[in-house]
N, C-alpha and C positions, 0 to 999 in steps of 0.2 A: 234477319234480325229486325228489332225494333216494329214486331208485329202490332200494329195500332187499327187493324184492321175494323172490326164489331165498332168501337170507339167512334171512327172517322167515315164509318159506311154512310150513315145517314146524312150527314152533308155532304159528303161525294155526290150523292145521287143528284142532291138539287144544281151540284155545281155545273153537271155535265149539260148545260145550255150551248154547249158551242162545237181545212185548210181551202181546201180547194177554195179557191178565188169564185166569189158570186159572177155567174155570165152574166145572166139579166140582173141591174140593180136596181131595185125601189127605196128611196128613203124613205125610212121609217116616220122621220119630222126636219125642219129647215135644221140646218146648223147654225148656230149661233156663239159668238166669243166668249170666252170666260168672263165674268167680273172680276175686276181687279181686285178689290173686297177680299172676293174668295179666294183669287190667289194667295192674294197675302195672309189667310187665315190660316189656309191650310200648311204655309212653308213654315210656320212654328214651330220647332221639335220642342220632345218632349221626352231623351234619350230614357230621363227615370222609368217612363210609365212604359216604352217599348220595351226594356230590357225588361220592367218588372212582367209585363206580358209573355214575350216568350219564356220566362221561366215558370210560369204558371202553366200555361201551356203543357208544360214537361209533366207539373208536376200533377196535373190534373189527366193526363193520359197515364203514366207510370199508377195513379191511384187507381182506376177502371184496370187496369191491366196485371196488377197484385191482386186487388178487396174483391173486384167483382168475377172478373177473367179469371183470376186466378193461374195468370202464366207464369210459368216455370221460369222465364228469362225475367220475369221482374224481380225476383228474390235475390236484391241486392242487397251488402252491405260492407263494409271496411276492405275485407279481404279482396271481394270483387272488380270495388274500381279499382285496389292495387296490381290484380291483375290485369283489368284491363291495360293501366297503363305501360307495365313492364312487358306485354307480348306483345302491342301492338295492333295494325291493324291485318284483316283477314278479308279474303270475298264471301258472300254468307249463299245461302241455300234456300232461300224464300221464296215463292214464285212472285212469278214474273207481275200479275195484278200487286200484291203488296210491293214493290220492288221498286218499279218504273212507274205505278200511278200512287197508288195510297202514299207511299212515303214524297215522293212531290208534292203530294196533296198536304201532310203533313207539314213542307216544307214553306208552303204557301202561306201556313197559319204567322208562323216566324215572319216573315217576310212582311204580312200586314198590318203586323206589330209593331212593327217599324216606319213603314209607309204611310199607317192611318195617324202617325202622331210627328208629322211635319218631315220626316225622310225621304230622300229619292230610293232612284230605282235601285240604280249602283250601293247606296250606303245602307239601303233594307236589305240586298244582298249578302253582306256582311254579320247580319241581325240572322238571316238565315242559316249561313253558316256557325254562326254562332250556338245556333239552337240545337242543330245537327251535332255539332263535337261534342255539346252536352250531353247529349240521349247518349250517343257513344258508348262515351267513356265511363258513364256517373251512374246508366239508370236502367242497364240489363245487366245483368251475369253471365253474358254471353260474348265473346273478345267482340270488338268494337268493327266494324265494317266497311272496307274499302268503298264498295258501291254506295252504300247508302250516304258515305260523307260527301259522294256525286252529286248522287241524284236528288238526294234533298234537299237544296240548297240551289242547284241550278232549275232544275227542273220547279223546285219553289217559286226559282223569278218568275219565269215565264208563267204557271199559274196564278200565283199570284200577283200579278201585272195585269191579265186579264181580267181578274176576278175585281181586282178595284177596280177598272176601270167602268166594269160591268155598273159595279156600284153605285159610279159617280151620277151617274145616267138616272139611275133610282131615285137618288136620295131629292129632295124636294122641299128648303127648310121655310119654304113660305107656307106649306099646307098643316092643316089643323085636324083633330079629330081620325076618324076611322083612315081617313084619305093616308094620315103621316104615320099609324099606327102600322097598318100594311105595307107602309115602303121601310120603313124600320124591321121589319119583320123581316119583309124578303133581303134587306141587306145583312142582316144578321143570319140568315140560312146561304147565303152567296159566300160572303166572307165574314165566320164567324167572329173573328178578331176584330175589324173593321166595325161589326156592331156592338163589342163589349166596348171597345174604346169611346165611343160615341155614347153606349149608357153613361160611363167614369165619368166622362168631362161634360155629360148634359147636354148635348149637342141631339140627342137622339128625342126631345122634346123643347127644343129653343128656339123660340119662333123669331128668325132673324128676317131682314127686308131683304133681301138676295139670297138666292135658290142652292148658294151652297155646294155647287156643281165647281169642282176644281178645275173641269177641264170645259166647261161649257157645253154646248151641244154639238160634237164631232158629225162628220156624215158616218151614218150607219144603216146598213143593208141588214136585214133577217129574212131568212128563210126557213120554213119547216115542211120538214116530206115525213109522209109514213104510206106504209104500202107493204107488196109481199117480196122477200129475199128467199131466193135458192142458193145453194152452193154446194157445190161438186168438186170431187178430188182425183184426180185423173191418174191412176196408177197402175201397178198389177192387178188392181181390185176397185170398179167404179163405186165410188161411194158417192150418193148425194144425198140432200135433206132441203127442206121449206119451213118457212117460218116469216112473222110478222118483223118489219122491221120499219123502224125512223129515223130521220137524219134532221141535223139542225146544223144550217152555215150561218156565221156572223162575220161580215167585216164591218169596221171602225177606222175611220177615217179616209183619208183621200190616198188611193195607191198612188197616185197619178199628179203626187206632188211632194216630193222626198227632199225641199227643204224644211222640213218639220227638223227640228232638231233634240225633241228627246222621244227617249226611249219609248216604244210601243206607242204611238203618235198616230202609227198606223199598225192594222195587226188582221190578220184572217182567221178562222176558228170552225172547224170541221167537227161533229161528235155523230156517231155512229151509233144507236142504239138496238140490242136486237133482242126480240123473244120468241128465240128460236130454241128448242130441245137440246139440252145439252152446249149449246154457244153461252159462253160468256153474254151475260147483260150488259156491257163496255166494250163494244168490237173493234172502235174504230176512235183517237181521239188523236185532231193535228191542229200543232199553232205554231204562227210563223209570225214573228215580232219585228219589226224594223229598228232599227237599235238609232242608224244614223243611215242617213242619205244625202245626195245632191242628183240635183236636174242637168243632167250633158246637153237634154234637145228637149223644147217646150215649144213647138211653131205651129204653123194653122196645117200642118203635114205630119209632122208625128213628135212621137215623144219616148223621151228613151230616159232612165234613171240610173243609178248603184248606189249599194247601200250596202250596211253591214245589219247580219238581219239572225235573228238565235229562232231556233228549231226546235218543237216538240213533238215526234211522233210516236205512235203505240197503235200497231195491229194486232188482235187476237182472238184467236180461233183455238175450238176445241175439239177434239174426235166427232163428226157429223153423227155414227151409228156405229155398231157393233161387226156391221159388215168388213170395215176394210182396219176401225180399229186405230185410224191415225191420226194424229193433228195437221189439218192443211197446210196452215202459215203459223207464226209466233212469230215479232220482232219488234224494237223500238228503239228510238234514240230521246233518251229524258235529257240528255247536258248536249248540244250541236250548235254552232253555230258555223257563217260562211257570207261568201258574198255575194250578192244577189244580183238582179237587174229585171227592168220592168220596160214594156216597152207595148207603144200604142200605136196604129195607121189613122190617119183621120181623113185618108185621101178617097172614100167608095163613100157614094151617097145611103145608099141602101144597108151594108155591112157595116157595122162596128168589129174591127179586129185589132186584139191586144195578144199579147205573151210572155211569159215570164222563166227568168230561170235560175238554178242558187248549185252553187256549189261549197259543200259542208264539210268541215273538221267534225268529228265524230267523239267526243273524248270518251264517254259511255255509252254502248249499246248492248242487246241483245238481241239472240237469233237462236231458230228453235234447233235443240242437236236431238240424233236419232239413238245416241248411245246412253248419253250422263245423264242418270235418276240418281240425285241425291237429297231425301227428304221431299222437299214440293217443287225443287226443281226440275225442269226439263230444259232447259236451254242455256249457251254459252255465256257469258258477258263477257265483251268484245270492246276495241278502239277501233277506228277507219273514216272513212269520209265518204259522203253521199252526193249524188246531183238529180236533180229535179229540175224537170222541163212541162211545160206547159202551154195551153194556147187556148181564147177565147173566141168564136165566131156567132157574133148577135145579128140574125136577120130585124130591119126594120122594128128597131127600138123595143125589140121584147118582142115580135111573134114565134119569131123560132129561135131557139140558141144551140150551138155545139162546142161542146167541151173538153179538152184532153188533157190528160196529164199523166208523164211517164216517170218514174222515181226507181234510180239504183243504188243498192245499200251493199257496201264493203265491207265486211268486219272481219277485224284477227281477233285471234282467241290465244293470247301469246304466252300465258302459264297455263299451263294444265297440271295435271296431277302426277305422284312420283308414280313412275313405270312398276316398278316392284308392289303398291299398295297391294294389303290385303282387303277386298271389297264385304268378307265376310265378316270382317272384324275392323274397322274403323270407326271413329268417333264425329262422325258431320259437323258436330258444333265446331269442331276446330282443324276441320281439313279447310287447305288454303290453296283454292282452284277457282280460275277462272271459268274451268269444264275443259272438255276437249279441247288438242291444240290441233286450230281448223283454220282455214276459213269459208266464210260465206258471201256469198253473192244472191241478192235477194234483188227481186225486179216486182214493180207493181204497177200496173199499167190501167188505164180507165179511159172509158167513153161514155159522156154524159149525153142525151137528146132531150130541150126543155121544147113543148108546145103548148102554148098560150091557148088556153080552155076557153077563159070568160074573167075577164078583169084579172083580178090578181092573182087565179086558181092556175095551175101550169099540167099537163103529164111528163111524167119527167121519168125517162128511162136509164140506168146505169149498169153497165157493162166493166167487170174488170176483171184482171188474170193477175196472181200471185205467183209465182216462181220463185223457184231455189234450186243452187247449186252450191251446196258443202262438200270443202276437200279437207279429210282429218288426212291427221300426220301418221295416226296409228291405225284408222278403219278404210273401205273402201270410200268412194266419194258416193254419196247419195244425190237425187232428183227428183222435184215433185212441182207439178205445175197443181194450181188451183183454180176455180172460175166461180165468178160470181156476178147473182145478176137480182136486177131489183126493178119493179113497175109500183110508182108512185104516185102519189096526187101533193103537189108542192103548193104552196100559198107563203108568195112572197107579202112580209109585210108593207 
């Protein structure tokens, strides 16, 4: 449901600038503290102009998606919100791109709506939920959807948390001319709300004596790699393929000091881009937010943190070729959170060695199933929890680094569908399945090698294996390992 896909594509695409923890870090520029000015500017609310936002929002997507789109689920009116609200809600059939990104993505709009007109993190959450029960219930003809009042909403903060904060970085209210025209641009293509609020109140040409910047200038690492991906599916039938692929890491702020105390203060940001035949253009997109932290050990020996920290992952893969015919991996978690812990050696002259690890509540996820096609679905949506482990090894401050990180994902698929259904005669809009009752066990495991070329140029090789082990209640248990492998040329900023 709530397909906003054509709509929301073309900002997607810009959005996707951004887990895995930077080995070697370069800053981008010194950090610097916020002005007080600006703080104080920016904590204004301005509940009118948020709330009048995310309904505009609504009504401005629901319009492309009647006038232009002309989709069948916008053809609302009386009778329909009545039923929505007398049946309820349902799991829907969407796939997994609109599901787990697009609709986060949409959710993010909500979110900045809030955020860009004096709200925190916690009470533009609410502004996101908000926005999500309205689409619901008010603005398809299709009963209202459990997932999506997840995933929008949560999976909104976390994008949307990122995407401002992206912003703040941009925005520059001491520059003039062409200089301020283009940072207004690119903050209006990051977070399109974030820029419309900024037209409303004037802000997006008011040349103030202070930069504007809420948060100041945080430390922040970037990295960008492009180069060539394979991937292989290891089964009764070898199937592999090749293709161009890019990746872009960002972290923002200091890992290695978790008394910050609000939300995303610190954050890491993994996007995976591939144009490969047939792969999803969006293969790969993780972020990991620190919500709240404290320091246990800060000494001239090591350093050790915990913290409570929300989770956004999304892997996805599609049939390599015609040969074996299969999807390698599918899986995400848009709503997770869990507690974390970070920890540093400072004791080897030569080495820098750190490590991290989080253990996750899962409230939505999914995982790819080998039985349930219903409409564009192929995969379960799932509850469970995940852990992730990690480790950083820096030769002599950037000449060589080694990087691993190992992630296992739990999910139950705890409704499924009535045993007796008839498959040849049912109505999708209004079957209520989670998919198969399974579960899964997914492992994703990586090894990063960065060598330091020439200044800030690196070769950067990555190595990783996708596993799955699904046990249905009703089919046998299926297995499928994956491999994938990438040779890069990275340039840290």
């Amino acid at each position: 449901m709530m397909r906003r896909g054509l709509f929301l594509f073309f900002f997607v695409i810009s959005c996707c600038t951004l887990y895995a923890q930077i080995g070697i870090r370069k800053l981008t520029s010194m950090p610097r503290l916020p002005d007080s000015v600006d703080v104080v500017y920016h904590s204004k609310k301005n509940g009118l102009l948020a709330g009048s936002m995310v309904f505009g929002v609504n009504m401005a997507v629901w319009t492309f998606d009647r006038y232009i789109q002309k989709g069948d689920f916008a053809y609302i009116n009386g009778h329909t919100i009545k039923e929505n609200f007398k049946h309820g809600f349902i799991w829907d059939n969407d796939q997994m791109g609109t599901n787990m990104f697009l609709h986060p993505y949409h959710g993010s709009l909500y979110y900045n709506s809030a955020r860009s007109n004096g709200y925190n993190y916690w009470q533009s959450g609410l502004f996101a939920f908000a926005g999500s029960w309205m689409w619901e219930m008010f603005m398809e003809c299709e009963y209202p959807s459990t997932n999506d009042i997840i995933a929008t909403p949560i999976g909104g903060m976390a994008l949307g948390e990122m995407l401002y904060r992206t912003t703040d970085l941009i925005l520059d209210d001491r520059k003039t001319g062409n200089t301020r025209v283009g940072r207004e641009l690119s903050v209006f293509l990051l977070s399109p709300t974030r820029g419309l609020t900024r037209l409303i109140n004037g802000d997006a040409w008011r040349k103030r004596p202070t930069s504007g910047k809420q948060f100041g200038v945080p430390q922040v690492y970037v990295e960008f790699s492009i180069g060539v991906r394979t991937l292989e599916l290891r089964d009764e039938i070898f199937d592999a393929g090749m293709g161009v692929a890019s990746e872009i890491n960002i972290e923002y702020g200091d890992r290695f000091d978790s008394d910050d105390r609000k939300p995303y203060d610190y954050f890491s940001v993994k996007a995976s881009l591939n144009g490969q035949t047939s792969q999803p253009m969006l293969g790969q997109l993780n972020i990991i937010g620190r919500l709240i932290g404290t320091d246990i050990w800060d000494d001239q020996k090591k350093y050790l943190s915990v913290g409570l920290y929300q989770h956004f992952d999304y892997y996805d893969s599609d049939t390599i070729s015609d040969v074996s015919a299969k999807t390698p991996y599918k899986f995400c978690t848009p709503a997770s959170f869990g507690i974390g812990v970070i920890y540093q050696s400072k004791r080897f002259k030569w080495w820098d060695i750190d490590a991290f690890g989080h253990l996750n509540g899962i409230l939505l996820g999914g995982a790819f199933s080998d039985y349930y096609r219903v409409d564009d679905r192929n995969y379960n949506l799932a509850s469970g929890f995940s852990t992730k482990v990690g480790f950083n090894f820096i030769y002599k401050k950037g000449k060589f680094a080694a990087s691993t990180l190992y992630e296992v994902y739990r999910m139950y698929t705890w409704k499924g569908y009535p045993g007796d259904i008839d498959w040849t005669d049912f109505n999708s809009k209004t079957l209520d399945a989670q998919g198969d009752r399974s579960k899964a066990i997914l492992h994703a495991v990586s090894l990063r090698l960065d060598l330091r070329l020439k200044k800030n140029f690196y070769l950067t090789t990555i190595g990783s294996t996708y596993s799955r082990e699904t046990n249905y209640k009703n089919f046998e248990t299926v297995t499928s390992t994956t491999g994938e492998g990438r040779l890069m040329l990275t340039y840290k900023f």
